[in-house]
N, C-alpha and C positions, 0 to 999 in steps of 0.2 A: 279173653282169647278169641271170640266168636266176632267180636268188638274189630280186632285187628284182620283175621283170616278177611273180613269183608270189607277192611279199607286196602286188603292186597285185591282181593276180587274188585273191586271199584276200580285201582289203578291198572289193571290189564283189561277191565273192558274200555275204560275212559270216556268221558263226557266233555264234549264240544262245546259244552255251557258255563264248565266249570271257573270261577275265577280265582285265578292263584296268588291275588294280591290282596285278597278281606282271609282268606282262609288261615286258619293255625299253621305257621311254619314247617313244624314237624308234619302234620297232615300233608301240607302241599307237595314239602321234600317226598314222602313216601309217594303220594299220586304219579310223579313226574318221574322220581328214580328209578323206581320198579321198572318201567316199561323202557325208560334208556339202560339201564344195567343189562336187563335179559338182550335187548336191540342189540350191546357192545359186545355182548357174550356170545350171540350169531355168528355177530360182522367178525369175530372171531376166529370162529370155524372154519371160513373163507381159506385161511392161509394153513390153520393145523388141519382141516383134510385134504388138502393136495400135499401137505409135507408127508402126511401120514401113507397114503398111499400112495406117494413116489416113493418113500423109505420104502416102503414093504414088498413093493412089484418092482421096480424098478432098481434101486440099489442108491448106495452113497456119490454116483455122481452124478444122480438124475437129483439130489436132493441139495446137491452144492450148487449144480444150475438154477434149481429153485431160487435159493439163497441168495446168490449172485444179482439174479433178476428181480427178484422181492426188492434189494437193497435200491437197486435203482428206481424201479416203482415208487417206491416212496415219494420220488421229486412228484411224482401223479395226484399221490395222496396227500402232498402238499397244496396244492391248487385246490384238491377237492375239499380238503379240513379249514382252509382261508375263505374259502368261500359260502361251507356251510356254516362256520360262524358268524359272517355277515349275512347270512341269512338269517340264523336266531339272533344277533345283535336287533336287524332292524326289524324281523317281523315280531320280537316279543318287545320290543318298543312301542311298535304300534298299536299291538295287543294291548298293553297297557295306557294307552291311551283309548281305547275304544274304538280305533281306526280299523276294523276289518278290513276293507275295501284299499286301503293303502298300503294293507300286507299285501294283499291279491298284486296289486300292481307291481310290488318290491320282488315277492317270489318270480313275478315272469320275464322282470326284469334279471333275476339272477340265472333264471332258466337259460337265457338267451346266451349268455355270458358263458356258461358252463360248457353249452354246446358248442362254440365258436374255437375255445382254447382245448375242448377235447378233442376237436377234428385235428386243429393244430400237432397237438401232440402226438395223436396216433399217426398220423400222415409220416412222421420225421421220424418219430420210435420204430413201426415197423420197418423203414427202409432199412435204417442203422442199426437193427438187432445184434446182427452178430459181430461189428463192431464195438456195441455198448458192452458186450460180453470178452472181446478182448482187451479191452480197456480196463476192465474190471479185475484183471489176471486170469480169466478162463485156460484151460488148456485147450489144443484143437479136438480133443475130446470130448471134454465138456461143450465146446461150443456146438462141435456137432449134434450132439443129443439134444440141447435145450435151446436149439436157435428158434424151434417152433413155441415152442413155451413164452419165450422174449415177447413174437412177432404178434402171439394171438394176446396178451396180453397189452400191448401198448396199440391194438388196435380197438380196445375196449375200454379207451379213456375217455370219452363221453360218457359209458355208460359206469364208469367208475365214480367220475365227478358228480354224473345225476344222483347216483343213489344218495351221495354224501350230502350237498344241497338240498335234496326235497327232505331227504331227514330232519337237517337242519332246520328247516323252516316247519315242518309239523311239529318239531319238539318248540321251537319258540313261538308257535300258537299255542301251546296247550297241547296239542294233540299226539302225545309221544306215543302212546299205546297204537295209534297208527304207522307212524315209523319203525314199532317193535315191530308187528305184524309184515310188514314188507319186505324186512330181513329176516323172518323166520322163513315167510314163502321163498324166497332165495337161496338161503341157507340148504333146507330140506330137498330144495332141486340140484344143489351143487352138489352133496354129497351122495343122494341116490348116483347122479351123473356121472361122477369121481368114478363110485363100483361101477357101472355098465362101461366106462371109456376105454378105465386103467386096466383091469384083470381081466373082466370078462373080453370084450373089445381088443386090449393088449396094445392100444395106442398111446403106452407110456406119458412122461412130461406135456406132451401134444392135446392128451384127453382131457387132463386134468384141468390145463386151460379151458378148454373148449367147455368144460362143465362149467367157471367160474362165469365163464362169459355166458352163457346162456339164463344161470341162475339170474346173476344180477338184472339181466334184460330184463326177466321178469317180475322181480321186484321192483323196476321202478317203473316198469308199464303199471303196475299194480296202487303205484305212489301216488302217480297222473293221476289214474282214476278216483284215488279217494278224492284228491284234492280238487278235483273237477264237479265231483255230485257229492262230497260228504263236509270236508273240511270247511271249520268256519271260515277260512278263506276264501273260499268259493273262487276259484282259479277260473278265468276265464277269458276266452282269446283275444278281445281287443285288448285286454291286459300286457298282450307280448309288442305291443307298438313300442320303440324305443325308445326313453326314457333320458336325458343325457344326464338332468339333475341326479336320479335314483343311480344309474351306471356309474358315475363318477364317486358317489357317495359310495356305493357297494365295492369297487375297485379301492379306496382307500381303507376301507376296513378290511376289506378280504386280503389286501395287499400285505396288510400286516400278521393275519392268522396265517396269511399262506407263506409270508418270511421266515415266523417261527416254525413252524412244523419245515420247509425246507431248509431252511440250516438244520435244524434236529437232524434230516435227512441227508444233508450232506457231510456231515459227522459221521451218520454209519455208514457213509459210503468211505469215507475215508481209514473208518478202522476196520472196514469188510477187506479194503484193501492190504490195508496192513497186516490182519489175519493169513489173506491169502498166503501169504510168504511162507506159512506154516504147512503148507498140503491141505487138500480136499477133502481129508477129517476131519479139521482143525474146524477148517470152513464150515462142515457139516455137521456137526459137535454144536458152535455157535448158531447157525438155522434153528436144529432142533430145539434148540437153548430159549431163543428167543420166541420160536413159534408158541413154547408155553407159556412165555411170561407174557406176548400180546394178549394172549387166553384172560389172563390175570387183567391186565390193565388196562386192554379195552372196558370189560364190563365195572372198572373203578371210576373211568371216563364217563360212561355210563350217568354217576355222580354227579363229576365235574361238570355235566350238565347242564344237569339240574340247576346245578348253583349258577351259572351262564344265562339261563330262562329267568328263574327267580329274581336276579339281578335287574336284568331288562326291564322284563315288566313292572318289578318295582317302583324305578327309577322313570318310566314311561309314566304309573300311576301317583308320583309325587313322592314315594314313600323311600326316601333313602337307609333310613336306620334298619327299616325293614331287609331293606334291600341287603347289608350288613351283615345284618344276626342270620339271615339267612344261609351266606359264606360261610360263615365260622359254623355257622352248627353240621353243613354237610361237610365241611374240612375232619369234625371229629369221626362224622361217621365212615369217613373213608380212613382215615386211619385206622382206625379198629379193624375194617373189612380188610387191608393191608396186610397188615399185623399178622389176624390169623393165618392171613398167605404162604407169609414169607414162615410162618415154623411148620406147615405142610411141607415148603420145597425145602427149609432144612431138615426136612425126618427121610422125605421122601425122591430126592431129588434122582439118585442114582434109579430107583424103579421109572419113573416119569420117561429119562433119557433113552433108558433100554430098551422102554414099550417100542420107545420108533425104530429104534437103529442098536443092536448089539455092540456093532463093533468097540473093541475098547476105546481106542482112539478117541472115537466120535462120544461113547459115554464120559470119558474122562473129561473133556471138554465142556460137553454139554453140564455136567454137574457143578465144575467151576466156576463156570458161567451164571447157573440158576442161582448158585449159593451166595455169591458175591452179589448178583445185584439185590435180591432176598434181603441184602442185609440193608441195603438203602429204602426200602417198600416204605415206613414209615413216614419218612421224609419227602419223599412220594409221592404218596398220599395228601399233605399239604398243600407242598407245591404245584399238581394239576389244579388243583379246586381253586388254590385263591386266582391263581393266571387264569384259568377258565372264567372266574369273577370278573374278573379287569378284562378279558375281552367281551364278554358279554355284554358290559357295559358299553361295547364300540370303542373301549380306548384301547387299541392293539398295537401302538408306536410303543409302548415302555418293556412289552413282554416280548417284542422283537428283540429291542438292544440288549435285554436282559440276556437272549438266548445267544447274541453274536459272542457277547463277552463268555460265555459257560461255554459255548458250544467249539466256536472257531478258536477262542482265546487259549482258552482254558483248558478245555479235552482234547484236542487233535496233537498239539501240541506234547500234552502232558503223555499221552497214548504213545506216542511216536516215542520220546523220552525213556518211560517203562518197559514199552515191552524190545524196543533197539539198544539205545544206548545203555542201559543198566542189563540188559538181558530177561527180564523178566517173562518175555514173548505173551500168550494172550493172558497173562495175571495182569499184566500190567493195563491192558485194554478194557477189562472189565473192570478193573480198581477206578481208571481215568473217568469212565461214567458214571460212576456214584458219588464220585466228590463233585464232579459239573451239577447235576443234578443237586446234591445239597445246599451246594452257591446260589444254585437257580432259586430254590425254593425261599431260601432266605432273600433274597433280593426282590423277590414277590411280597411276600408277608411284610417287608419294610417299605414299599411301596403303597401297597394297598389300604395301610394304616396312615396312609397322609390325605385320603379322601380323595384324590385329583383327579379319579377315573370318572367321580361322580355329577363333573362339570363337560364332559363330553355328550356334544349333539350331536345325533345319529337320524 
């Protein structure tokens, strides 16, 4: 037991020296996991303490604005999860080749990249806030409360995308315990910030931005800095000269992380849509719903990681089998961690929804929601780890078309179906994304058993 307690203490302080491709598999998983689980379990917080106290100070349509605006967000955290995966594709590539100095190059080159297409976005997002909100089905209600919420939020896509990227890239050097770190200090600033905005303050949805945005600013000031005086990358300025080889190679890998995760994205924006039809509890029910299960499946991500590092580096250091056993062993253990989840939120699911929001409605909803996708955790479980495998390895075209087929094909579709034409309303929406999701996963696992990710140069 003393044995283990200090291989947990070893992976939250972390070692710059470490290398994760001689070491015991199990040993490595645990070094690297730990410190991306807790990271994913932060990056968490982000969105359940602003749900949590817009429910509680502000009420059910300060938390439907939320939702509305999260949904759309996503196209954000699209860019920003495409791109920190080519960020761990190619800096634990290089890693594994013993290339320090052509991480260095690759991260400044993704740096550059990040901040180009965050300005983009925020520039067009905040003009069109309360546009994106009427589009969305807002009421003139709702939009009037959370237009500040929209405008401060998509003017923080720089600093959304940074945090995503420089994570990426410390967790595919090795240095994930540094990326935990940067989202704790974030984290602990957003939520003090939250209580001083939201209640004391009493600058409702407005604050609660305004806290998200500040925390992260300094989390990724905090990133730079490791990465500049600690990181064996040694990040440094002539580094940021442009690149076209490394750009181009980074824009076709990220292009494919950031297609997945945006069709993901455009799926719930599709059934946030369809929701709406139901009323502003309905909506808010679903928010709350999901704000727990992000809780859940970021820190599973966490994992899926792991197994994204491990892979790279492997395959950087020659070692593909390694690279393998590595997949399949953290695939079991996110199952498990799953597992237990999903019979928490079916014992506990009605307490969970209530904590945020009483109203029946919005409880009724939110429990339907937790409980039905609960049943898919499992399966899951699988399917992030081995997709996270196959793009780590830089092959991201096969987990793209896997997602158009699940996602546009299969669930919008099948959503539309359920909960309109049969009547079933939001059963049907949450039934539709646990069958996508099962397909997906299986469509991965029969992929990744044909070896082909393993011939991709990155």
């Amino acid at each position: 037991m003393s044995r283990f307690f200090q291989l947990i203490k070893d992976a939250l302080k972390g070692d710059e020296n470490t290398d994760f491709t001689t070491l015991s598999i199990n040993r490595a998983i645990v070094l690297l996991s730990v410190p991306m689980v807790i990271e994913m379990f932060f990056e968490a917080l982000f969105a359940l303490a602003d749900a949590f106290f817009v429910a509680r100070y502000v009420g059910t349509l300060g938390v439907a604005a939320v939702g509305l605006t999260e949904s759309v967000l996503t196209l954000i955290y699209s860019v920003a999860w495409g791109l920190s995966g080519a960020a761990t594709a190619i800096v634990a590539r290089r890693i594994g080749e013993k290339d320090n100095r052509g991480g260095g190059v690759a991260l400044a080159q993704v740096i550059l990249i990040s901040l180009l297409l965050g300005a983009v976005i925020a520039f067009f997002g905040t003009f069109y806030a309360e546009k994106v909100l009427e589009l969305m089905g807002g009421s003139p209600e709702l939009i009037a409360q959370g237009k500040w919420y929209t405008k401060i939020q998509f003017l923080s896509s720089p600093v959304i995308i940074l945090i995503f990227t420089l994570s990426g890239a410390l967790r595919g050097s090795g240095s994930a315990s540094l990326a935990m770190k940067s989202v704790i200090i974030a984290n602990i600033l957003n939520i003090g910030l939250d209580f001083l905005f939201v209640p004391i303050m009493g600058m409702g949805i407005k604050g609660a931005a305004l806290a998200t945005l500040i925390g992260r600013s300094v989390g990724v000031i905090y990133q730079l800095w490791m990465l500049i005086k600690y990181s064996k990358l040694q990040l440094r300025w002539p580094d940021f000269t442009p690149v076209k080889k490394i750009i181009v190679n980074i824009i076709k890998i990220g292009s494919g992380g950031a297609g997945q995760f945006l069709i993901q994205s455009a799926s719930w924006v599709f059934l946030v849509r369809i929701l709406s039809e139901y009323g502003s509890e309905v909506i808010a029910g679903y928010t709350v719903a999901l704000r727990i299960i992000v809780f859940t499946i970021l820190p599973s991500w966490g994992l899926a990681n792991s197994a994204a590092t491990l892979v790279g580096q492997n395959l950087g250091a020659g070692k593909p089998e390694r690279a393998i056993k590595s997949a399949w062993t953290v695939s079991f253990f996110n199952m498990v961690f799953l597992a237990i989840i999903a019979v928490v939120f079916f014992l506990f699911a009605e307490d969970f929804i209530s904590w945020f929001d009483p109203t029946p409605q919005v409880v009724a909803t939110g429990v339907l929601c937790l409980k039905i996708l609960a049943a898919g955790y499992v399966v899951f479980g699988i399917g992030m780890v081995i997709t996270q495998a196959i793009n780590g390895a830089g092959d991201t075209l096969p987990p793209t078309l896997f997602n158009i087929i699940c996602f546009w094909i299969i669930e919008i579709p099948l959503a539309y179906y359920l909960a309109v034409m049969i009547d079933w309303k939001e059963t049907g929406v949450f039934l539709s994304i646990i069958i996508a999701e099962t397909i997906l996963a299986i469509m991965a696992v029969v992929y990744f058993r044909t070896n082909r990710w393993q011939r991709k140069q990155v």
